[in-house]
BALOBA-1460 file (C-alpha; in Angstrom, 3 decimals):
// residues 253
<rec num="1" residu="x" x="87.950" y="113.378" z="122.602"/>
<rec num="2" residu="x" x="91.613" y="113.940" z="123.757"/>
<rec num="3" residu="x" x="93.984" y="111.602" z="124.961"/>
<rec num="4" residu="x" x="92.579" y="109.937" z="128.644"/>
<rec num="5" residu="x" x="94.509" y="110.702" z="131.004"/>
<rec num="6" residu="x" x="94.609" y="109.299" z="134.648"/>
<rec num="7" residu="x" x="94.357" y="112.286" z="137.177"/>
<rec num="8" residu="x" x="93.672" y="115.788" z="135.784"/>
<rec num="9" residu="x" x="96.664" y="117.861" z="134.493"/>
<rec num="10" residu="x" x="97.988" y="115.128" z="132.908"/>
<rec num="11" residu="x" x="98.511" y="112.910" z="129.707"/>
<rec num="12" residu="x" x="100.034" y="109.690" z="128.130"/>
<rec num="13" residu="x" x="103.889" y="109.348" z="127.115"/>
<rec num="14" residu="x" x="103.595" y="105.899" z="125.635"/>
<rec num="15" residu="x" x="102.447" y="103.775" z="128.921"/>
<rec num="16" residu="x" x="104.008" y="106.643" z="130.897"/>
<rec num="17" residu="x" x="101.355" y="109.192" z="132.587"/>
<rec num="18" residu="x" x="103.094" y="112.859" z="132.275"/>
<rec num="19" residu="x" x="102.309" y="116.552" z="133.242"/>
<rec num="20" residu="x" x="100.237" y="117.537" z="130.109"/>
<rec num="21" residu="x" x="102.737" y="120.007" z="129.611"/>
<rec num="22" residu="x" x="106.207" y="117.533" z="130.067"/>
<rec num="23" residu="x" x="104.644" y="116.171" z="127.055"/>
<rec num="24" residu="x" x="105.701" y="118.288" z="123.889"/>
<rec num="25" residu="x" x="109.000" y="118.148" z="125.698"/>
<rec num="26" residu="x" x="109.691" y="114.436" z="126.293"/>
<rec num="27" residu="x" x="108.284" y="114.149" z="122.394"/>
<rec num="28" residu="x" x="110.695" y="116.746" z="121.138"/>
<rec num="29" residu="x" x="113.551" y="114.726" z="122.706"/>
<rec num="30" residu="x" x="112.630" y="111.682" z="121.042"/>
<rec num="31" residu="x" x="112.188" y="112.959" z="117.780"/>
<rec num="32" residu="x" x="115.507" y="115.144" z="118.159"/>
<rec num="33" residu="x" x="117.790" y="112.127" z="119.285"/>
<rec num="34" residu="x" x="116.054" y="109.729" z="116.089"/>
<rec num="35" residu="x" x="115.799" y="112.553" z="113.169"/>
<rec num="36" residu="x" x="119.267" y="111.808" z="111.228"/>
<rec num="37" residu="x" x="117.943" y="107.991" z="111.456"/>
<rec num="38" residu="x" x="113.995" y="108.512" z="111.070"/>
<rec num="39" residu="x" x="113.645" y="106.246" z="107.626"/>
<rec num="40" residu="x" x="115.702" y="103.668" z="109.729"/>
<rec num="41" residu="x" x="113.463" y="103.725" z="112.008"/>
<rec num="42" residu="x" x="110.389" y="103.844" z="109.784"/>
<rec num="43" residu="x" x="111.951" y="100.675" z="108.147"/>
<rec num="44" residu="x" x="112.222" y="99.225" z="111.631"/>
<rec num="45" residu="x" x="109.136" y="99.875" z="112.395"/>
<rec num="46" residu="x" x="106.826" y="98.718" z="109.345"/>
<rec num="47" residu="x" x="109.659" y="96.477" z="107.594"/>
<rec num="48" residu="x" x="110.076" y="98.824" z="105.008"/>
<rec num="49" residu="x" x="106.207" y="99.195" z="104.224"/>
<rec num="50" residu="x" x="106.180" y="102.340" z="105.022"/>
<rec num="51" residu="x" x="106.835" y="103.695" z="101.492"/>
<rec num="52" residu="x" x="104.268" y="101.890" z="99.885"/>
<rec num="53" residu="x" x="102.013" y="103.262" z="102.522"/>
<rec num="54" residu="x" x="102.898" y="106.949" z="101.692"/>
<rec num="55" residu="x" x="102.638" y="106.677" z="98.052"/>
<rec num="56" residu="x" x="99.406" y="105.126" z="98.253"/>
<rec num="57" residu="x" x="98.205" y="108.026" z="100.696"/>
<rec num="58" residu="x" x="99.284" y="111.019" z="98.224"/>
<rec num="59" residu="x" x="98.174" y="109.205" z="95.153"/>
<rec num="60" residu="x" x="94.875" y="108.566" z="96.383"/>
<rec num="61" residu="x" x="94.330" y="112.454" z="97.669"/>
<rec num="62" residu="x" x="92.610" y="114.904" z="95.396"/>
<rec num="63" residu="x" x="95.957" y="117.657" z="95.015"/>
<rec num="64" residu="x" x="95.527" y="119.440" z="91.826"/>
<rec num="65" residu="x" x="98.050" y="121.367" z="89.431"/>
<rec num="66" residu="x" x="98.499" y="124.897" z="91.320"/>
<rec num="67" residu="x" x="97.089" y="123.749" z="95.130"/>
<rec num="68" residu="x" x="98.389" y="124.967" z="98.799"/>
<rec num="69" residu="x" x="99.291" y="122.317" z="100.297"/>
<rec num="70" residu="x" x="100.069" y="122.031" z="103.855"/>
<rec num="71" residu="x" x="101.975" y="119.104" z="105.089"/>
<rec num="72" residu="x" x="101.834" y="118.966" z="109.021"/>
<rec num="73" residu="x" x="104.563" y="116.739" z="111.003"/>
<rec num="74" residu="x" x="106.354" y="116.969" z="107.361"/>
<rec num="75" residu="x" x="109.764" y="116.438" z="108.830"/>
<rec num="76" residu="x" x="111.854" y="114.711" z="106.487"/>
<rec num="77" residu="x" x="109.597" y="115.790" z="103.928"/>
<rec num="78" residu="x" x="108.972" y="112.600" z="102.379"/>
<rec num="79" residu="x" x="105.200" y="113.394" z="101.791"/>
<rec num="80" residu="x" x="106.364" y="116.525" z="100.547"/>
<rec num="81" residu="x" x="108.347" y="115.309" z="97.889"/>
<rec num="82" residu="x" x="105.411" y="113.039" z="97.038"/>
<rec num="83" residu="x" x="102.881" y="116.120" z="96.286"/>
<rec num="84" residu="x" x="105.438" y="118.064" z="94.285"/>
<rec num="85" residu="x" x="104.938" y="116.711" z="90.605"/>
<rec num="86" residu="x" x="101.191" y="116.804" z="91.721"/>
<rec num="87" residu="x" x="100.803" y="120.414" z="93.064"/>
<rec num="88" residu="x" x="103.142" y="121.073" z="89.824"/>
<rec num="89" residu="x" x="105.250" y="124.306" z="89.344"/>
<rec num="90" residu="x" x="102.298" y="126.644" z="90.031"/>
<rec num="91" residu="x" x="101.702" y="125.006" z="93.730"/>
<rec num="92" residu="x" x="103.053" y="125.711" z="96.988"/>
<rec num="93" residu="x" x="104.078" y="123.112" z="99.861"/>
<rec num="94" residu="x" x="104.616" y="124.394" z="103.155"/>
<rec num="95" residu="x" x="106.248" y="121.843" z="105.183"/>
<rec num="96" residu="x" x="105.819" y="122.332" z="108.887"/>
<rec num="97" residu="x" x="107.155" y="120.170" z="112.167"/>
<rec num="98" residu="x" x="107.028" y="120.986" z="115.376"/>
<rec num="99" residu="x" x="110.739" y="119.608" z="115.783"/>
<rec num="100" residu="x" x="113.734" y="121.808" z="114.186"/>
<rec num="101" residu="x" x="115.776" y="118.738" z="113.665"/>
<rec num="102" residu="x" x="113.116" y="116.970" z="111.746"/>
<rec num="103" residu="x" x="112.910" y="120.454" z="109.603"/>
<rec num="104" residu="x" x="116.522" y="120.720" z="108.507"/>
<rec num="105" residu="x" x="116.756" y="117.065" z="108.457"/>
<rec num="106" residu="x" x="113.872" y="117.575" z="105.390"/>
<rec num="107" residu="x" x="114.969" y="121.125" z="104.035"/>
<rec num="108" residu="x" x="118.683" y="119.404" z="103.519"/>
<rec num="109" residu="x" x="117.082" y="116.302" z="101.726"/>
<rec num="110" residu="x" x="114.980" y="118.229" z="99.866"/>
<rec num="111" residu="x" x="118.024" y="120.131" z="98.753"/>
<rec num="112" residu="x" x="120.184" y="117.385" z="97.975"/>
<rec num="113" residu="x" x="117.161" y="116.109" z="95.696"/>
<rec num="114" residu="x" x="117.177" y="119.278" z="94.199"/>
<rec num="115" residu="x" x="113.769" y="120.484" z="95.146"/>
<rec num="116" residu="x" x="114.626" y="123.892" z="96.154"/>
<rec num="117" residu="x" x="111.827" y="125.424" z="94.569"/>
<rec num="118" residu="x" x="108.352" y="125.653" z="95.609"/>
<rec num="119" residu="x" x="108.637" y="124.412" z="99.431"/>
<rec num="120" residu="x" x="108.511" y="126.710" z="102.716"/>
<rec num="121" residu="x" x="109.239" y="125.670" z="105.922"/>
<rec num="122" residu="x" x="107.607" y="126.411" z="109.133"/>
<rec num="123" residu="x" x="108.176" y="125.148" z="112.789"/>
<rec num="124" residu="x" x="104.737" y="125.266" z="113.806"/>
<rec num="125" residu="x" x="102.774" y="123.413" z="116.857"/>
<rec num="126" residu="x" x="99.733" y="121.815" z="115.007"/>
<rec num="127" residu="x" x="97.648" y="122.535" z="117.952"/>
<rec num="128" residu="x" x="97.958" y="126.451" z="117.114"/>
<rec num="129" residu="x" x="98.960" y="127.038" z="113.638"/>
<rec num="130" residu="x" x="100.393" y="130.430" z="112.272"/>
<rec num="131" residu="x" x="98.189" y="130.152" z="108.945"/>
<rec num="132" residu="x" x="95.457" y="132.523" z="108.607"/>
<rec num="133" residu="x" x="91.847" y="130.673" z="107.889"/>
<rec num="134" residu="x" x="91.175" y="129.048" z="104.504"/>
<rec num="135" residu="x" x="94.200" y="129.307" z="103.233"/>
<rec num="136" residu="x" x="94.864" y="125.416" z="101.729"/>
<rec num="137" residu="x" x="93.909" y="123.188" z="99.541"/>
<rec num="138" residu="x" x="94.662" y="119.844" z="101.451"/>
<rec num="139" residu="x" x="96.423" y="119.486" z="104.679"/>
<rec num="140" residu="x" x="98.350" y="116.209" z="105.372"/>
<rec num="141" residu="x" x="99.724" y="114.839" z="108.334"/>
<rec num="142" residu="x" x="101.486" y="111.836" z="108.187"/>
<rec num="143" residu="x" x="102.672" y="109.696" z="111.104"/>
<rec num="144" residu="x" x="102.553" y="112.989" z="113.400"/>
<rec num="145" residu="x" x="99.016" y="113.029" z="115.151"/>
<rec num="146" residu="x" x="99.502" y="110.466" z="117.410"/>
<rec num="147" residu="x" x="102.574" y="112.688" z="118.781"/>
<rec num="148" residu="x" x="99.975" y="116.004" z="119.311"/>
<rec num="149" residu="x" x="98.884" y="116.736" z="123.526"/>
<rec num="150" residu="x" x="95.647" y="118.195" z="122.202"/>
<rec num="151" residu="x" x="94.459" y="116.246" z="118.909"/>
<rec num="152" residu="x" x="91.421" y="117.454" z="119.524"/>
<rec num="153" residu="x" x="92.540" y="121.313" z="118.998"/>
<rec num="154" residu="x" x="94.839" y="119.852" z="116.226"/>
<rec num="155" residu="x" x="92.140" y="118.454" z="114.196"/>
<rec num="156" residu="x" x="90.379" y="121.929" z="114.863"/>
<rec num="157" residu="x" x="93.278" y="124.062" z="113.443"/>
<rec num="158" residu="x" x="93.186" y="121.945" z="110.339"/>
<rec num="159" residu="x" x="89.684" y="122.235" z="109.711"/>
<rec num="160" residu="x" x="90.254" y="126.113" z="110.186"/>
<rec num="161" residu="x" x="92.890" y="126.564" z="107.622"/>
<rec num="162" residu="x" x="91.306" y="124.361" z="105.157"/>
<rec num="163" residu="x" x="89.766" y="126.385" z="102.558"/>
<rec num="164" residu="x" x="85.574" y="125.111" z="101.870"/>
<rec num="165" residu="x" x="86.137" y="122.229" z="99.949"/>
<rec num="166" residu="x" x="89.088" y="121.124" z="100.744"/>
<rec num="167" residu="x" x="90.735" y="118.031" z="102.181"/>
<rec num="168" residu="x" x="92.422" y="116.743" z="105.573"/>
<rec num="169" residu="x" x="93.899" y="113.664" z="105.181"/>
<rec num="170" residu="x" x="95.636" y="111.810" z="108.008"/>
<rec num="171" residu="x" x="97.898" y="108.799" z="107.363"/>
<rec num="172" residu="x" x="98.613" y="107.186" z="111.026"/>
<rec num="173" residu="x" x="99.143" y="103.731" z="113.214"/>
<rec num="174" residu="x" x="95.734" y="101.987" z="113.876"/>
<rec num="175" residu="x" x="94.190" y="99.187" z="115.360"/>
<rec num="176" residu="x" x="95.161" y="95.901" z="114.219"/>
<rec num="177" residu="x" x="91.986" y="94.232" z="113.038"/>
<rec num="178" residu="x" x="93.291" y="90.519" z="112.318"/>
<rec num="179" residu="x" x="93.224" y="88.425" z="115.751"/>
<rec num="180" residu="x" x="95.681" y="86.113" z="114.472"/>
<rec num="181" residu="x" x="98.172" y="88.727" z="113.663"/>
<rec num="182" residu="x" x="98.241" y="91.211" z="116.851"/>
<rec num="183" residu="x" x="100.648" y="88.894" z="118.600"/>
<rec num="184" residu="x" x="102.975" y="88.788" z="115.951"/>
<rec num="185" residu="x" x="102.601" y="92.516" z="115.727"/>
<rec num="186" residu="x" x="102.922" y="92.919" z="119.044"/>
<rec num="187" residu="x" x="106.250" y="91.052" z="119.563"/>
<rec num="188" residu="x" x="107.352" y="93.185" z="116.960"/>
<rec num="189" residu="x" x="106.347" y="96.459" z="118.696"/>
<rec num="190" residu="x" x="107.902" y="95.295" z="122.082"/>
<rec num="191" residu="x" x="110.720" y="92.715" z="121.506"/>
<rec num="192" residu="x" x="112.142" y="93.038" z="118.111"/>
<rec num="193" residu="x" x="111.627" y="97.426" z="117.712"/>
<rec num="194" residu="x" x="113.706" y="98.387" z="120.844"/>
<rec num="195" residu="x" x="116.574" y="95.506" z="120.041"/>
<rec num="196" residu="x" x="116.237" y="97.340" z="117.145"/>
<rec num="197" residu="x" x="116.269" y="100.973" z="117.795"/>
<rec num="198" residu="x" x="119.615" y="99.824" z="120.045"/>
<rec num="199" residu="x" x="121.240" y="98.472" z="117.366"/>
<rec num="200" residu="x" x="120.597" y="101.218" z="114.549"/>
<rec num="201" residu="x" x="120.301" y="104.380" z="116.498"/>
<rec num="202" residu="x" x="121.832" y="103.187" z="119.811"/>
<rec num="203" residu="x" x="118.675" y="104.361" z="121.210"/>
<rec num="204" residu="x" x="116.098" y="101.813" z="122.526"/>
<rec num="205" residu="x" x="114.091" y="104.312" z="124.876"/>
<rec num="206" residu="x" x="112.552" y="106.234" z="121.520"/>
<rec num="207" residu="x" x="111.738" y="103.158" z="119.816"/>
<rec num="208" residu="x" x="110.396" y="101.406" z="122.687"/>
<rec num="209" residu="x" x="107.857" y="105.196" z="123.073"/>
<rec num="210" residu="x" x="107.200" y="105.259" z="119.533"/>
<rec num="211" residu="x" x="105.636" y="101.474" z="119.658"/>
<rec num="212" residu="x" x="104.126" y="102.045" z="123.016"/>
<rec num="213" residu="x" x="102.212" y="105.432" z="121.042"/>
<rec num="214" residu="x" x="100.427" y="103.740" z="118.854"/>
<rec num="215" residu="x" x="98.567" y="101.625" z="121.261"/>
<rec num="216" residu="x" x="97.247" y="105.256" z="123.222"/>
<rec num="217" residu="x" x="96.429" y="106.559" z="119.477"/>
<rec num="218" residu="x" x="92.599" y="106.564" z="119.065"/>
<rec num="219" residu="x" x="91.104" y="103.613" z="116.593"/>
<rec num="220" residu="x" x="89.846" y="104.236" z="113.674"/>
<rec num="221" residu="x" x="86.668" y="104.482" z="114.511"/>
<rec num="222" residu="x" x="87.207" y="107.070" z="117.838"/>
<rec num="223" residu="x" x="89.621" y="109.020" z="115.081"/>
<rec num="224" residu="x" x="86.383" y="109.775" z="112.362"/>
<rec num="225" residu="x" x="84.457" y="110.886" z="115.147"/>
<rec num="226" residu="x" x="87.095" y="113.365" z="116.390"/>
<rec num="227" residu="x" x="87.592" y="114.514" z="113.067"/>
<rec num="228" residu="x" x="83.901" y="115.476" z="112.594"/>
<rec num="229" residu="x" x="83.492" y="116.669" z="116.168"/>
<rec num="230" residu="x" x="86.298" y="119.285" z="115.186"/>
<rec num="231" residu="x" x="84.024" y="120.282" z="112.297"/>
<rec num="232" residu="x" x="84.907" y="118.141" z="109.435"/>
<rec num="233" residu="x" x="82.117" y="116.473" z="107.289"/>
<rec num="234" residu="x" x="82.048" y="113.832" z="104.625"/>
<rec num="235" residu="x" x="84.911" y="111.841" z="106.874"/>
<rec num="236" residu="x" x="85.858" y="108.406" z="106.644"/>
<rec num="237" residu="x" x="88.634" y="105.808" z="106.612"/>
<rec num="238" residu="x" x="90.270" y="103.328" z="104.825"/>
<rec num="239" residu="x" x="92.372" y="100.513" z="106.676"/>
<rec num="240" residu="x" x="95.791" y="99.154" z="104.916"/>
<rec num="241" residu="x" x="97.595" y="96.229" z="105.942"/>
<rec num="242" residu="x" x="95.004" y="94.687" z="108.367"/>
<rec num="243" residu="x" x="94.531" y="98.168" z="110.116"/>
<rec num="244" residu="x" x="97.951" y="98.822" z="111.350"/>
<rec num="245" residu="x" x="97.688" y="101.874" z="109.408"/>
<rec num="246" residu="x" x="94.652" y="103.788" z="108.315"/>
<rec num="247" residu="x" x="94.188" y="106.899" z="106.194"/>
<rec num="248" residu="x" x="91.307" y="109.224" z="107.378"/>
<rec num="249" residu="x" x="89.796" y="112.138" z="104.965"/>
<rec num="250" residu="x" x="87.758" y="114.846" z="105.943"/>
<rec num="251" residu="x" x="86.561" y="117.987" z="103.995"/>
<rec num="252" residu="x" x="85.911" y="121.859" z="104.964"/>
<rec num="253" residu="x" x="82.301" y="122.518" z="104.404"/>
């Protein structure tokens, strides 16, 4: 199922309804404007969780010693640097983003941790990736496929360039599944986060987008059955923090 959309031709930008294709635009501009302050904004956004969520998502994956990984949405490449001691010296990590700014943003950090070895980059759209079929291990995407037009041929593309075996593993927003904390968690999302995104990145419009996102992102539920209508098997979920994040895992058949 791909985003719902109101008339045909078109799709959600946050609460906004767009021209499906305004939408890698508008998305592009928002990512652009926040890259040189996205873990600012990640802190904003999950009060610094956000790192504990990550580790927890790459520790828990099944990367072995000399794996392809492919890390879509990989931006600042802090899943990236995550995998390396994992995927050791005889690995590979592509990183690819959609977003140039979000690439050098996570080539320059990766350089100035001196990980220069073992990482390509790729601007890629997830929806139609330049990879040829079976060619990795595990394919992450962190934080990114609420952002895709078409998650539906997103989830697709993974599944195609996942060698048989191998794992997709999706780390993104959820549904909130404690009543008592949603409006705390809203007031967050819609008060506090665009005060916020003014006062760190002079930039309240992204922010405000960003929060509005996650409420149009599938649940978890809707988000398995995507990922096994777009051929995946074996899938399944695992909620942290009261849902507002979940990991999903699929395998290639």
């Amino acid at each position: 199922m791909s985003e719902p959309t109101g008339t045909p031709g078109t799709t959600h930008f946050g609460f906004r309804e767009v021209p499906v294709a305004e939408k890698q635009k508008l998305v592009g501009e928002v990512f652009s404007s926040v890259a040189r302050k996205y873990d600012v904004m990640n802190d904003a956004m999950s009060l610094g969780i956000h790192r504990v969520w990550k580790r927890f998502f790459v520790a828990t994956s099944q990367v072995r010693k000399g794996d392809r990984v492919l890390d879509l949405a990989g931006g600042t490449g802090d899943i990236a640097a995550l995998l390396k001691d994992r995927v050791g010296e005889t690995g590979e990590l592509v990183l690819g983003d959609i977003n140039g700014d979000m690439l050098r943003v996570g080539r320059d950090r990766m350089t100035d941790r001196g990980n220069v070895r073992g990482f390509t980059y790729v601007q890629c759209n997830a929806e139609r990736l330049p990879f040829p079929d079976a060619n990795f291990d595990l394919v992450t995407m962190a934080f990114g496929l609420r952002n895709v037009t078409d998650k539906d041929a997103a989830l697709r593309e993974i599944a195609r360039v996942l060698k048989p075996g191998g794992q997709a593993r999706v780390l993104e927003f959820s549904e909130v599944k404690a009543e008592w904390f949603r409006p705390l968690y809203d007031f967050h999302s819609f008060q506090v986060l665009p005060r916020l995104g003014r006062l760190l990145a002079n930039d309240a419009d992204s922010y405000r987008y960003l929060a509005e996102s996650i409420r149009k992102h599938p649940p978890q539920g809707a988000l398995k059955a995507m990922m096994e209508a777009a051929g995946l098997v074996r899938c399944s979920y695992r909620n942290l923090s009261a849902g507002i994040v979940a990991i999903h895992t699929g395998y290639k058949a």
